[in-house]
N, C-alpha and C positions, 0 to 999 in steps of 0.2 A: 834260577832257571833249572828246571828237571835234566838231569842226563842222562844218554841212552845206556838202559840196559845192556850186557854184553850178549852179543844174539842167541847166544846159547842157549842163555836161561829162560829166550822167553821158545814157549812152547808152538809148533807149526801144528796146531789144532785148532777148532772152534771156541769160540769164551769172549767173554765181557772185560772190556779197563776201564780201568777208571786214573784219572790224572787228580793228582791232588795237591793244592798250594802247601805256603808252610806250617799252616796252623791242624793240618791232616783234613780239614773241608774236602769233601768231591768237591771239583769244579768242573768235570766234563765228562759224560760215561758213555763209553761204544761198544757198539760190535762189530766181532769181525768172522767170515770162516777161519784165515788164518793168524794167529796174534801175531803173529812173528814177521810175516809181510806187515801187518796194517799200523802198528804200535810203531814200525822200525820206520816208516814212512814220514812220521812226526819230525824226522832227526833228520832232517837235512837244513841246505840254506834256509833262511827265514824269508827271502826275498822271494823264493820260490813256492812258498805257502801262501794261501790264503790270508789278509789281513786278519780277520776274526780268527782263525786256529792260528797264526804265528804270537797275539798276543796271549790267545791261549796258553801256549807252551811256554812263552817267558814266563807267564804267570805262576804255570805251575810246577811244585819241587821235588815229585817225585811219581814216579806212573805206577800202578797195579793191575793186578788181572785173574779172571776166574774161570779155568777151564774147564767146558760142559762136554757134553754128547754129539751134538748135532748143531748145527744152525738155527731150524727153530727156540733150542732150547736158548742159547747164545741171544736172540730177541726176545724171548720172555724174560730172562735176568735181566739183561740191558735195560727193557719198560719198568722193570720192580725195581731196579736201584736207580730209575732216573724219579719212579713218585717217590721213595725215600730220601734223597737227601736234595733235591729240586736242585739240579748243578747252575750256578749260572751263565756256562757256557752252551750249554744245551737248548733247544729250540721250546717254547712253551705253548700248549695250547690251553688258549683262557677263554673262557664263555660270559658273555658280555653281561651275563643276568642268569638269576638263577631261575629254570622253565618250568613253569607248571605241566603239571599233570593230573589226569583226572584218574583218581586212586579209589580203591575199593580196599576197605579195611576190612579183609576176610578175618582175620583172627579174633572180630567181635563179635559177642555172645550174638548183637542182630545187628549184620555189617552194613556199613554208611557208605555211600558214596561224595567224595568234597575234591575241593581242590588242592595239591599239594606240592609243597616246593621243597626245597634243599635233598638231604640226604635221602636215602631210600631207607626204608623201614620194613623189619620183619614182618610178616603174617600180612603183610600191603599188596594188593596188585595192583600195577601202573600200566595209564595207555596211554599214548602219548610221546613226545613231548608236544604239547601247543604254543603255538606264538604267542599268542595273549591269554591270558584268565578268562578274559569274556567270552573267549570262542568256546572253551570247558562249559560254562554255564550253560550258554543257548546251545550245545548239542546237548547237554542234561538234564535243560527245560523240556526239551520235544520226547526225551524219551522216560522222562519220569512216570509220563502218563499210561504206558506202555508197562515198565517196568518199576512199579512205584514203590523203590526201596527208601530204609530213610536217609533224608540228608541235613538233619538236625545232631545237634551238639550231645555228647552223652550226659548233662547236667541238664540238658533240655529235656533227654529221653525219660531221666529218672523223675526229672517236676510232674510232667505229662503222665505218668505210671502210677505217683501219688496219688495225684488228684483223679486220676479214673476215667481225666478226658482225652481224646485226641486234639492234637492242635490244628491250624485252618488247612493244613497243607493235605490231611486225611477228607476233609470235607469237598476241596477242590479238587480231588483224585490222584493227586501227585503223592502221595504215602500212603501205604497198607494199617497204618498205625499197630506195628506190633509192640508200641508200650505199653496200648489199653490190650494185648489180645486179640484183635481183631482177624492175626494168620496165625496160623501155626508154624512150628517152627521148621518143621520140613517146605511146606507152603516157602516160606520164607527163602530159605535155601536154596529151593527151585529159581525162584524169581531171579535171586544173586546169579547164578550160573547162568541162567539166561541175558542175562544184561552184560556179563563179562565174555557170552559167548558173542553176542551181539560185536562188541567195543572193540572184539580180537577181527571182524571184519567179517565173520560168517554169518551171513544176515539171511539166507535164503531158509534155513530151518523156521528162525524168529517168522519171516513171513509167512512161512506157507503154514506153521501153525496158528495164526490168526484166522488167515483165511481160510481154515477149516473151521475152528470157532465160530467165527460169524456165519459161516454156511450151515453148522450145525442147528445153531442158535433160528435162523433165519424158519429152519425146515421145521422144527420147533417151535414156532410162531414165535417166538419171546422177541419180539421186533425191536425193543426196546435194548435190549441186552444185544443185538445185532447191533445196531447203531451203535450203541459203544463201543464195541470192538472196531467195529470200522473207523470209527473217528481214533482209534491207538491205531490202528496199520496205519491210515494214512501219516499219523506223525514218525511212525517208524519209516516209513518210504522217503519222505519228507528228512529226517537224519541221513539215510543211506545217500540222497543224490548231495548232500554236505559232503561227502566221503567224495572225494576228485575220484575217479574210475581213470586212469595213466595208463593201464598195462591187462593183459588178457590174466581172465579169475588166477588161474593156476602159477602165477607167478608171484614171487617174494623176492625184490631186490632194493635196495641201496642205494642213491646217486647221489652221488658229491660233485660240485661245484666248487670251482675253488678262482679267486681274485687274487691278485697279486701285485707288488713291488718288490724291490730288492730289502727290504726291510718286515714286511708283516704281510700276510695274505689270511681274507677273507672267506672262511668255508661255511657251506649251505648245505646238506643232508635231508633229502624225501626217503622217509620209510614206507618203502611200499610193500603191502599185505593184502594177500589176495586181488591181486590187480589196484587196489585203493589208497590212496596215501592218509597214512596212520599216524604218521607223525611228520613234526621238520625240528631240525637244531642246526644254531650255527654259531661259531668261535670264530674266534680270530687265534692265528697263530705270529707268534715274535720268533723271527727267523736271527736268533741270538747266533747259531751258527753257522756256515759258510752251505750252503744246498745248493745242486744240480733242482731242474722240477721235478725228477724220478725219484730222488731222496727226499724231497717236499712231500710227495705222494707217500712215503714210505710212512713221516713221523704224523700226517695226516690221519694212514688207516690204523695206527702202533695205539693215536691219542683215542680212535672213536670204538673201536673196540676194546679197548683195557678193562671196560664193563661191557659186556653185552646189552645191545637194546632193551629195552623190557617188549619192545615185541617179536625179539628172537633173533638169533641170528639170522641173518637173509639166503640163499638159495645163490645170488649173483650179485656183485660188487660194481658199479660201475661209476670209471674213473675217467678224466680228461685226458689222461695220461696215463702210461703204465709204470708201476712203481720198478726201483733200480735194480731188485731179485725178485720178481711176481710171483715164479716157483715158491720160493721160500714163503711169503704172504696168505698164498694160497694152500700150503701146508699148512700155516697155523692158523686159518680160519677156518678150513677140514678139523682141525683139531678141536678150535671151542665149538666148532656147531653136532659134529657127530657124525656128518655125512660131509659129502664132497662141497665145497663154493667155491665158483666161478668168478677172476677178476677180470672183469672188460673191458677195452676201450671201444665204444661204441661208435661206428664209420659211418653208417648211412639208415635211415628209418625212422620208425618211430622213436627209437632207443637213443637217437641221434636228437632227434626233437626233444625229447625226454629231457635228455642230459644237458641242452642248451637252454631249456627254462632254471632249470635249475642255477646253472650257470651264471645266467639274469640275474639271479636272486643273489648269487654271492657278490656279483657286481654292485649291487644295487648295495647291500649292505655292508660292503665296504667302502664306495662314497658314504654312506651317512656315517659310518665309524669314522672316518678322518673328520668329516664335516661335524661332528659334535666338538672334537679338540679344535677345529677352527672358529665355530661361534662361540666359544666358554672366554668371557673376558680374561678371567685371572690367567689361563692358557695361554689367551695373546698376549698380554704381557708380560709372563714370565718369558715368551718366547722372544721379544722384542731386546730385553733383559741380555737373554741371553746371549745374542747376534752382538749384543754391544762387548760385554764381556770377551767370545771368541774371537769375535775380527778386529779386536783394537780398535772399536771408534767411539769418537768424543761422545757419541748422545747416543741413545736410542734410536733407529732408524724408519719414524715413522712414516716413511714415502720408501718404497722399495719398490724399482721398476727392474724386469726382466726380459730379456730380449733371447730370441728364439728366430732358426729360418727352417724353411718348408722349400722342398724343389724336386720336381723327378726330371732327371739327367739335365740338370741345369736348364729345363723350360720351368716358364712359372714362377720364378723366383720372387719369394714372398719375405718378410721379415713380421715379425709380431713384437708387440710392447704391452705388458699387462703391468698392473699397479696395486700396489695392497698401501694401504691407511690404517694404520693404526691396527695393523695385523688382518685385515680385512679387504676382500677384494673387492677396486674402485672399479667398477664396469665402465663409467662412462668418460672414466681418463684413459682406458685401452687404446692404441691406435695400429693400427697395418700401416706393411710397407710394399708397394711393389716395386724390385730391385729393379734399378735402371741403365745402370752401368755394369754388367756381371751378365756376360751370356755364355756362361758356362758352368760346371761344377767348382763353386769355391767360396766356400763357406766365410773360409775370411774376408775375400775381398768384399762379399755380399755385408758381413756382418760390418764391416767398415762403413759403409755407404749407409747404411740403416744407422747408426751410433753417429755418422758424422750429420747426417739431415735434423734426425732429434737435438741433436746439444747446442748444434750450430743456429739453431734458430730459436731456446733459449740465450745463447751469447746475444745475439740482435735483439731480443725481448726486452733483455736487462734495463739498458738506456730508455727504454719509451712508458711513456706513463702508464700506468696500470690499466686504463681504461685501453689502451690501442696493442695490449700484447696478445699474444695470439696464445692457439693449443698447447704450447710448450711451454708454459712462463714459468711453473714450478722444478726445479729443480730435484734431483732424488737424494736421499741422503743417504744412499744405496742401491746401485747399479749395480746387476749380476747379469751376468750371462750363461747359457745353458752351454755346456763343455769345459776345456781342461786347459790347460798353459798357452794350448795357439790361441783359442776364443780370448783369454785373457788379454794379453798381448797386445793382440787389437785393442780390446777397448783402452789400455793404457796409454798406447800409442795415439788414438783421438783427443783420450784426453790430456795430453802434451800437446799436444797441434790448438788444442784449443783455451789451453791457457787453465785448464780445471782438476788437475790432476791434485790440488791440495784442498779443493773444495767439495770435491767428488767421491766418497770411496769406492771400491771397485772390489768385485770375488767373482769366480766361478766355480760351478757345481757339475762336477765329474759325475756321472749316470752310474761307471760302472762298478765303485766303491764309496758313492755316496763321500766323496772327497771335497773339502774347498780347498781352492788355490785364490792367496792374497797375493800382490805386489809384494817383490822382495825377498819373499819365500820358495826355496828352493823344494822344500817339502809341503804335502798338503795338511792341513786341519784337519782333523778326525774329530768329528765334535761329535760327541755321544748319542749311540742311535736311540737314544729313548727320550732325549733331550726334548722339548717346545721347538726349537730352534732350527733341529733339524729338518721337524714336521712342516716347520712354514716354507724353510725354502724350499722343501721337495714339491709343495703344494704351488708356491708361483711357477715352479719348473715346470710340472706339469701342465699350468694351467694357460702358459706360454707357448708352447707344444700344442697343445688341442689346438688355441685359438689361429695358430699360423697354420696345422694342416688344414684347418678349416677353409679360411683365404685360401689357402692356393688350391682347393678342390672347384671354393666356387671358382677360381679363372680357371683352371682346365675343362672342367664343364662348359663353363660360358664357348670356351676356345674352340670344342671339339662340337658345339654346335651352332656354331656360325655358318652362316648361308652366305651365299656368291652376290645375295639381294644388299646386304648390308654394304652402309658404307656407299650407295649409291646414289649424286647429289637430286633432291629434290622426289626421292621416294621415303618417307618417311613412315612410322611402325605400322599407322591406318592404312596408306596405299600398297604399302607390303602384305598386308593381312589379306587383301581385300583382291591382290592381283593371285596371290599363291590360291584363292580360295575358288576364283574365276577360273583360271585357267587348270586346275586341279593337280597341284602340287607342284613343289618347287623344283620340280625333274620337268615337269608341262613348260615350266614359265624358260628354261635354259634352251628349249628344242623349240619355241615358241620363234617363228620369222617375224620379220620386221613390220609386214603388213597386219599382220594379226596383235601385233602388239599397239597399233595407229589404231584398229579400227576400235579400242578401247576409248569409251568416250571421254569418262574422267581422267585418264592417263596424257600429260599432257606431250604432244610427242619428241620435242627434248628428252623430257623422262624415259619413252619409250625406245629410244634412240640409243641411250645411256644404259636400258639396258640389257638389247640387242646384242650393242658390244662387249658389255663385261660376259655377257654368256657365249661369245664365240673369241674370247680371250684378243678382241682386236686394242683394249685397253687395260692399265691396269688398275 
């Protein structure tokens, strides 16, 4: 284990450390304004750290440090020596696929336009990044005809230059064929800068020179030559309304989205250029170490500018959040861009709107990033694997039920039960609870009454032949519950009452370090956050969680629209409809007298009698 420095030597100025195990590996690199406050912070109780940096510091056997100038400079080292030696206590951000781009290879004799993935290349201009390949094509299909550079192979260009032909792409208008000659090379040029000025988002030049073309052309009689041009504008208008319009022309900003758990979060990025959105990217980040969301924010915008966009730096940043020094952020993105940029967090507007689509999107793609590790078979069973390995049990635990409760100020009280098979979620063994004995705040005694109705009607199933058991006949070979030593507790406690505490295993999953606590164990399980194991049970946790706020939204609703009508013997939901609808609302029918309520003919006047009374509170 590393020990602290004498405070002296370390320096009360700006600079980068790095801690490093016994073999000299970085294992962790920060920064700080001062080293000497932030380095000396590491050196107290462990109890009083973070689990992720206390195991850090065991880990590591000796700390270093690099005094800069400033702050910002102190975050530029810090970014350069976390890509150099990739610590692995440090936070990562990983892109799920490498994104195409649709690239113009200026530095050829007659530059191509293709699609292009991995690293970036000299003498390339990129625009982009695209979600799919195919979206690249069909905006390249529409504007080839417009701007018909080539987009053949240079073994294709030099066959084509032999033989003295063009190939069908020059005959269909989609290429100039400058193999046979056909442009010149300036011509050529021209054409490039116009497709790249186009691609950059400045589209009003490209039109209105058309549409001087064709009007030339027009006044010129060459009708023919009119109509061509016209059939390219419209395909070039046709590309422009693909380009989303988000924002007023004059603006160039950024929006990040970002999803989360206490383990990895889902980021979404719209580049928007000249009001248009020009690209999107999105990573996922592995929250390796301990983050506030403000310092989330922070290794977010450290990962997405380390390269510049290829469509520039943005004019204005906007975040869900603001990062933990924005001042400093904001200085060094003044720095790579050249002029001033704006970090925001966006309150009310359009910008508001903006930011919550985006939003959407990282939600959206971080369900289906967990849900690919949930449907990959080898996945669920190394994760099943490994649930057997951590918690001591005899088998694999192919039946894992999770119990979860829902209540605001103790109304409502609800209990959830969800079930995964074979690492997969059973929908139609789900059941709800509505608590029955619990009118108040109490979790435990709620979750007792929920665990004792479930098992105890398995116990009675047991004896009766298979054909006469009911909803509970299978047993789980893993019972967890969402919370920490009280939630356990309980269930251990039912399952003594009920005779199954050896037939039964039992764990809970602590939310706010991702902890199991087993029977017996004074200390929790830390079972590896990159683990199968872990992903599954965070995924029952949560899916335990939705399904009970769900229930108890639908009984609050139900509750808080309940009419004075209900519950009245002999008016049933037709004659309810039917009087509310006569008498014009269910305020009519409560101030409605008794005679006016008789001279309803199908209202039989018992019914009407019944309910006279409940509307002037003479029953209840």
């Amino acid at each position: 284990m590393v020990t602290r420095p004498p405070s002296g030597t370390i320096p009360d100025a700006p600079g980068s450390y790095q801690f490093k195990d016994a073999d000299g590996r970085v294992i962790y690199v920060g920064k700080a304004s001062s080293l000497r406050s932030r380095v000396g912070s590491y050196f107290q109780n462990p109890v009083n750290l973070h689990p992720r940096t206390a195991q850090m510091v065991a880990t590591a056997e000796s700390v270093e440090w690099i005094q800069v100038r400033n702050d910002v400079e102190a975050l530029m080292l810090e970014y350069n020596l976390i890509k150099e030696h990739r610590p692995r206590f440090n936070v990562r951000l990983v892109d799920d696929k490498s994104y195409p781009y649709l690239a113009v290879t200026e530095s050829d004799e007659w530059p191509r336009a293709r699609v292009m993935r991995g690293a970036k290349r000299k003498g390339t201009r990129y625009f982009g990044p695209y979600a799919h390949a195919y979206a690249i094509r069909d905006t390249l299909d529409l504007l080839l005809r417009t701007f018909p550079v080539r987009t053949c192979t240079d073994n294709k260009l030099d066959r084509h230059a032999k033989l003295g032909k063009p190939c069908l792409l020059y005959h269909i208008e989609k290429c100039s064929a400058p193999c046979v000659g056909e442009i010149s090379h300036v011509e050529y040029d021209e054409l490039v800068d116009e497709l790249c000025q186009f691609l950059d988002g400045d589209t009003e030049p490209v039109i209105a020179k058309l549409e001087q073309e064709m009007t030339e052309a027009a006044d010129g009689l060459e009708f023919e030559k009119a109509a061509r041009i016209r059939d390219r504008l419209a395909t070039v208008r046709k590309a422009v309304e693909k380009q989303q319009m988000v924002a007023d022309r004059n603006e160039d900003l950024d929006v990040i989205g970002v999803a989360q758990d206490d383990l990895e979060a889902a980021v979404f990025v719209f580049f928007v250029r000249r009001g248009r959105v020009m690209g999107q990217r999105k990573f996922v980040v592995d929250k390796v170490e301990a983050l506030t969301d403000a310092e989330l924010m922070d290794k977010i915008v450290e990962g997405l500018y380390d390269e510049p966009p290829v469509q520039g730096m943005p004019k204005v940043v906007l975040l869900p959040l603001d990062c933990s020094d924005a001042e400093l952020y904001r200085e060094w993105l003044t720095l790579l861009r050249g002029s001033k940029v704006q970090i925001r967090v966006p309150q009310r507007g359009d910008k508001r709107e903006l930011l919550a689509t985006v939003t959407q999107n990282a939600e959206e793609e971080f369900t289906r990033h967990r849900l690919r590790r949930a449907t990959d078979h080898n996945s669920r069973a190394k994760a099943l694997n490994e649930l057997q390995h951590w918690l001591d049990l005899p088998h694999s635990p192919l039946r894992i039920e999770c119990y979860d409760m829902s209540h605001l100020q103790g109304t409502d009280y609800v209990g959830s039960m969800v079930v995964v098979e074979d690492g997969l979620a059973a929908k139609r063994e789900y059941r709800r609870f509505k608590v029955r004995t619990v009118d108040q705040s109490d979790d435990y005694a709620a979750m007792e009454e929920v665990l004792t109705r479930r098992l105890s009607n398995y116990v009675e199933d047991r004896g009766k032949p298979v054909a006469e058991r009911g909803k509970f006949q299978y047993p789980p070979q893993l019972l967890m519950v969402d919370g920490g030593k009280g939630q356990l507790n309980v269930a251990v406690r039912v399952l003594e009452d009920l005779g199954l505490t050896d037939e039964i295993p039992v764990c809970a999953l602590a939310k706010q370090f991702e902890e199991v606590f087993v029977p017996g164990r004074s200390d929790p399980i830390v079972i590896p956050r990159k683990s199968e194991a872990l992903y599954l049970l965070q995924r029952l946790r949560d899916e335990s969680h939705r399904f009970a706020i769900t229930y108890h939204r639908q009984l609050r609703q139900k509750r808080m629209t309940k009419s004075f009508l209900d519950d009245i013997p002999g008016l049933g939901p037709t004659r309810r409809k039917r009087l509310v609808k006569e008498l014009g609302g269910v305020k009519a029918v409560r101030k409605a007298e008794l005679g006016e309520l008789r001279e309803l003919s199908w209202l039989p006047d018992k019914v009407a009698d019944a309910v006279y009374e409940k509307s002037r509170g003479l029953t209840r």
